[in-house]
Structure formats: structure tokens, C-alpha cells
VOKE-411834 format. One record per residue (C-alpha): residue number from 1; residue in one letter; x, y, z negated. Coordinates in nm, 2 decimals, padded with zeros to 4 digits. Layout:
# residues N
   k r   east  north     up
 NUM A      X      Y      Z
...
# end
This chain:
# residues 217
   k r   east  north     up
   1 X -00.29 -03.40 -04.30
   2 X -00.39 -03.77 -04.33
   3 X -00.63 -03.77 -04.63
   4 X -00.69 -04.18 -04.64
   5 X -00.49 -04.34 -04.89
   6 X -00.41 -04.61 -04.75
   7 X -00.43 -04.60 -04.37
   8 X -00.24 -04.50 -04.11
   9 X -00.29 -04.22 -03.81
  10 X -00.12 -04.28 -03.50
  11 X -00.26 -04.05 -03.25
  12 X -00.15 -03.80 -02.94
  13 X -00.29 -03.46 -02.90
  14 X -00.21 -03.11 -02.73
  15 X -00.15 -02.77 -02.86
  16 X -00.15 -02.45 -02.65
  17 X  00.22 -02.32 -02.71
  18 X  00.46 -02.07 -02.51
  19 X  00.75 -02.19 -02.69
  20 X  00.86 -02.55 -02.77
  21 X  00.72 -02.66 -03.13
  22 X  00.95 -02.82 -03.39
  23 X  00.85 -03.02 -03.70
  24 X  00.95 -02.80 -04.07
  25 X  00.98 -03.01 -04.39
  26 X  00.87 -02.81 -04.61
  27 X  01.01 -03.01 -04.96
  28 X  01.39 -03.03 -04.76
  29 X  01.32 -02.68 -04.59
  30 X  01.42 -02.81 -04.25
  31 X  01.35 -02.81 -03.87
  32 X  01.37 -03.11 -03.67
  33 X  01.31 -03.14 -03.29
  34 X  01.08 -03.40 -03.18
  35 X  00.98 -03.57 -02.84
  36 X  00.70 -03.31 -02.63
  37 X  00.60 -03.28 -02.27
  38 X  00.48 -02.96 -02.13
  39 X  00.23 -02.90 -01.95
  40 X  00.16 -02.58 -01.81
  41 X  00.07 -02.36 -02.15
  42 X  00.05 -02.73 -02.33
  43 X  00.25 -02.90 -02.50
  44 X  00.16 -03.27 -02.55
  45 X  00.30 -03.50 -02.83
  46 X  00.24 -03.83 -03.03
  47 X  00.11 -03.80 -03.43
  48 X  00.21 -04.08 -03.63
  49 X  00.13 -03.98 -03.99
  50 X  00.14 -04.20 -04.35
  51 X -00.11 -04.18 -04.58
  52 X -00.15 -03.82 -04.74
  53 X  00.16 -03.71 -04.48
  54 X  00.09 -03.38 -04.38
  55 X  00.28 -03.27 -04.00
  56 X  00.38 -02.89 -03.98
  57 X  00.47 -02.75 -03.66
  58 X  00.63 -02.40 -03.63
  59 X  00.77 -02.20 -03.31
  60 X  00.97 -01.87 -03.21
  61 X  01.26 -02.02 -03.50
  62 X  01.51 -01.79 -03.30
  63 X  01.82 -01.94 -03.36
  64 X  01.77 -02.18 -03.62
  65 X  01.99 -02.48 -03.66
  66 X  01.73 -02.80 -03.59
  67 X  01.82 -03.13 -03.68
  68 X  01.69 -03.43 -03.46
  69 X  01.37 -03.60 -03.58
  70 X  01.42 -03.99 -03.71
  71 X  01.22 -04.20 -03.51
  72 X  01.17 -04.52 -03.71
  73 X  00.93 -04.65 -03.46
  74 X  01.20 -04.78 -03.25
  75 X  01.44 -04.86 -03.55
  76 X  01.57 -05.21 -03.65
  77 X  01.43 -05.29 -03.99
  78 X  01.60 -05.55 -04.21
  79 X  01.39 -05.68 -04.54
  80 X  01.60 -05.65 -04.85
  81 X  01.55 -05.94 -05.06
  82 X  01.68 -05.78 -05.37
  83 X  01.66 -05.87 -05.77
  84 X  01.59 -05.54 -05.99
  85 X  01.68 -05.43 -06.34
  86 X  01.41 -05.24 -06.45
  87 X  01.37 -05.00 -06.74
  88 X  01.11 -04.76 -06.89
  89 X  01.10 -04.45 -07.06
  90 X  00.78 -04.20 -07.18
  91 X  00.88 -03.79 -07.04
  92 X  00.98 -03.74 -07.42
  93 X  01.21 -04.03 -07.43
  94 X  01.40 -03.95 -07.07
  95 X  01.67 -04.01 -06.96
  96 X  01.70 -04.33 -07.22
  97 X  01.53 -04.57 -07.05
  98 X  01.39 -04.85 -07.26
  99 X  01.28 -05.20 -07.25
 100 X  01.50 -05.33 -06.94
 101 X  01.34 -05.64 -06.80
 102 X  01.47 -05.84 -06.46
 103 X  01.24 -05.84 -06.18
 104 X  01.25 -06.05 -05.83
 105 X  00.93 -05.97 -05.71
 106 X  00.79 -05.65 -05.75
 107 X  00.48 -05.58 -05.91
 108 X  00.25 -05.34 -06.05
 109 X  00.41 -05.25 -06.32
 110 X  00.05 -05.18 -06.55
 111 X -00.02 -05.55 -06.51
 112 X  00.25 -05.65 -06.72
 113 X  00.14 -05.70 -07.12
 114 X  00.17 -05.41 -07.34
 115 X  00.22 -05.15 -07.05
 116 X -00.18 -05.13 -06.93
 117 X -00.13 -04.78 -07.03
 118 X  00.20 -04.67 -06.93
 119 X  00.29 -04.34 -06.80
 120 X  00.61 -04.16 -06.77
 121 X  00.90 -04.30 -06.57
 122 X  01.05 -04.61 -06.43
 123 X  01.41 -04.69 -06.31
 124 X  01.45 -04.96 -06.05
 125 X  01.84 -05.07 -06.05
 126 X  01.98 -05.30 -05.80
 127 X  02.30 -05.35 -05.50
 128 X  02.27 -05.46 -05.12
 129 X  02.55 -05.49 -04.90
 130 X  02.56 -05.34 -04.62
 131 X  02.81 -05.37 -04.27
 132 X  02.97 -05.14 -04.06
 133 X  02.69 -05.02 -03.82
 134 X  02.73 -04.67 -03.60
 135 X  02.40 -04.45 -03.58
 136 X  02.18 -04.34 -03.87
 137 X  02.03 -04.56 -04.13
 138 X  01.71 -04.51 -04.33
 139 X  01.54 -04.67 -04.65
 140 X  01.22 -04.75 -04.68
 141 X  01.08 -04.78 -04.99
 142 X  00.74 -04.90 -04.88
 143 X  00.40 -04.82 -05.15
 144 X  00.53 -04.60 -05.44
 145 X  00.29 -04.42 -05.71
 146 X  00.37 -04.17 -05.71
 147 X  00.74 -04.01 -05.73
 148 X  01.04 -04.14 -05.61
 149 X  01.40 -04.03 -05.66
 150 X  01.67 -04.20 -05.53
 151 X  02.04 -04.24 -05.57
 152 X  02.28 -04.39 -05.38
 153 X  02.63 -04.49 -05.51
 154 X  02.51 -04.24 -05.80
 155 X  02.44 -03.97 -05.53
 156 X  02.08 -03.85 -05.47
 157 X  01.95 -03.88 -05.18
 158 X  01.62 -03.72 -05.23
 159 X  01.25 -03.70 -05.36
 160 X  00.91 -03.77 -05.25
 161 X  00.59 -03.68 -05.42
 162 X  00.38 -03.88 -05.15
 163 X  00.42 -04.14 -04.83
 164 X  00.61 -04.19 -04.62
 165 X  00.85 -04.25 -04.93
 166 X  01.17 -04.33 -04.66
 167 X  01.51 -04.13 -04.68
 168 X  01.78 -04.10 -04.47
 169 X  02.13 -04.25 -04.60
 170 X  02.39 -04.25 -04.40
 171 X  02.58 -04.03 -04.58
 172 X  02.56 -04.18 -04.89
 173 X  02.63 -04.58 -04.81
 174 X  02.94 -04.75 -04.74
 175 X  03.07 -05.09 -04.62
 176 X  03.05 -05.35 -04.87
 177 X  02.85 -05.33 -05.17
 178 X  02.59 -05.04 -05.23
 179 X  02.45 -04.92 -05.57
 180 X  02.03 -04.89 -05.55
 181 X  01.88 -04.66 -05.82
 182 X  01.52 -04.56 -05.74
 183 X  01.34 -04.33 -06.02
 184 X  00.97 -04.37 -05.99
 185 X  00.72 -04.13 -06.22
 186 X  00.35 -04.16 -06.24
 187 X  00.12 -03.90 -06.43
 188 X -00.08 -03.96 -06.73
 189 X -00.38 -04.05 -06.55
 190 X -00.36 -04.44 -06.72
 191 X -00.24 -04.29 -07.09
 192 X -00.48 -04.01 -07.12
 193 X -00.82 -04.11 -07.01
 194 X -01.13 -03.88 -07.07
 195 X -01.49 -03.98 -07.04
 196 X -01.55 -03.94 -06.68
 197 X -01.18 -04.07 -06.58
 198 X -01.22 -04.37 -06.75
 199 X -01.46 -04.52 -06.51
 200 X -01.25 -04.38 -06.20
 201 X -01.03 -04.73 -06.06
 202 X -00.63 -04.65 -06.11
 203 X -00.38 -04.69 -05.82
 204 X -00.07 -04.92 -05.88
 205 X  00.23 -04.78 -06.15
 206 X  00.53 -04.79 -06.04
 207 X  00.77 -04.92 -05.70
 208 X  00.57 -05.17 -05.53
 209 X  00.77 -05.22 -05.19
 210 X  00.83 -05.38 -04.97
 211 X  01.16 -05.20 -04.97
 212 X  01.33 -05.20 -04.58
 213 X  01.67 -05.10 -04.44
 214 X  01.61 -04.91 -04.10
 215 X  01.89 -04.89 -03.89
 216 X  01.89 -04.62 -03.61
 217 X  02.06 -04.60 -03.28
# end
């Protein structure tokens, strides 16, 4: 697990293994296959992990079905310049979101006056087009804090409660014009402040980007 919270590991390393090793995601409950070189009884790999991204490797899955492991490494990634409708609402008050403001840029969110304090959730709404490209294709959503949902053409296509906040959409997008809807939720670390927590400095509220289109081969 990667315990810094704000730097990278990229690393390679060995493990003694009889059998190959595959990658389980434990939030999806899936296997993926990865790239590994043997080596008489080990088996040598690359570690690239996000900030709190945890890597767990399991063997002897007998016949279960494995899915091939993204690597965005050697992806294309295309910057989405994108404007955002943005609205707010407390955990009592969801799923009426409040207040909708337009945003271009960005931003932490507990910057803006009168929301210094905020915590519940926040939904980013916006479109990007997208062409007709073969392989996979992944979106980045860059620094969240600290939950993202997100939909796709009113589909979801996922959660994460920590980095790498990136999911795969192939199967959601379509040529043409694509509908963005990213629910981020924070805790009440800003709204309910005791004596020692007031003194402890608070990440960033909210979907702070940048946001990336990774297309895979």
C-alpha cells in the first residue's frame, strides 16, 4: 500500500511464486492479468501505485475468468477542456442538489464564500464529444476528496473511495456527444470540528482534476 498522500510509487520487485500471480480488485471483485517474467521460482514485475493505492496479488485462481490489466502508462491521454454545472447538497438533503453554480476552472470547492464548512455531496455535470476510436478508453478524474461516482450517459460506471480515481468507459460512451456526471462526497471532517481536529490542516472538497480521456490500444 502507498501511504503518502500525495506521491507516487513506481517501483519493480520479485516475489517467490510457483504459479503466475494476478492483480484482484477487491471494490469490483475482479482478477486482471498483468505483465511478469519468471525467473526460476521468481516472478519479477513493475509497481506503479497512486497515492493510498493498495496492489493485491493472489494465485492458484483455478479457472477463474481474468480480465486484462489497463495499462495507462502507454495510453494516449487527451485533456478535456470542459465547463461544469455544479450543485450541492448536505446527506439529509440528497439527491436535491442545491445551489447550482457554473464552473470553468475547477477549484476547491471550500474556498468559495459561504461553503468554508461544507460537507456532504457535490455533483459535477458537463458533455465532451468523443470520435469513433477502436480499443479501450479510460477517464481520469485526476485529485478527488474523497468519493467519486460516475455516470456516463446516466449509466454508472463506478466508485472510488481513494486514488487512482480512473474508470474504464468503453462501454458506456458513444460517438458524438457524451453526458459527464461525477458525484463527489467528502466526510464531515470541515463541518464537525472538535478541539484537537480543529488545528489538523483539511485536504481540498470536492473534484479538483485535471480530468483526462485515456485512450488505449
Amino acid at each position: 500500500m502507498n501511504e503518502h498522500p500525495y506521491k507516487e510509487i513506481k517501483t519493480e520487485t520479485s516475489l517467490k511464486a510457483n504459479q503466475t500471480l494476478v492483480k484482484y480488485d477487491a471494490l469490483k471483485n475482479e482478477l486482471y492479468e498483468f505483465e511478469q517474467i519468471r525467473d526460476g521460482d521468481q516472478v519479477k514485475f513493475s509497481i506503479y501505485l497512486y497515492p493510498f493505492e493498495s496492489l493485491i496479488l493472489v494465485s492458484d485462481i483455478g479457472e477463474s475468468q481474468l480480465l486484462k490489466d489497463l495499462n495507462l502508462v502507454e495510453g494516449k491521454y487527451l485533456p478535456l477542456d470542459l465547463t461544469w454545472k455544479v450543485g450541492f447538497a448536505t446527506a439529509e438533503q440528497y439527491p436535491n442538489f442545491k445551489d447550482q453554480m457554473e464552473m470553468k476552472n475547477l477549484m476547491n470547492v471550500s474556498r468559495l464564500e459561504g461553503m468554508e464548512t461544507f460537507s456532504g455531496n457535490i455533483k459535477y455535470t458537463t458533455t465532451f464529444e468523443m470520435k469513433q476510436e477502436n480499443g479501450r478508453v479510460v477517464l481520469d478524474l485526476g485529485m478527488v476528496n474523497e468519493v467519486a461516482e460516475v455516470f456516463i450517459n446516466d449509466q454508472s460506471a463506478g466508485a472510488r473511495i481513494c486514488a487512482p480515481y480512473q474508470f474504464e468507459i468503453t462501454d458506456y460512451i458513444k460517438e458524438g456527444i457524451n453526458k459527464l456526471e461525477v458525484i463527489v462526497v467528502d466526510n464531515l471532517g470541515k463541518q464537525e470540528q472538535d478541539f484537537l481536529s480543529q488545528y489538523i490542516p483539511m485536504r481540498p472538497t470536492g473534484l479538483l482534476g485535471p480530468v483526462k480521456i485515456v485512450q488505449i490500444d
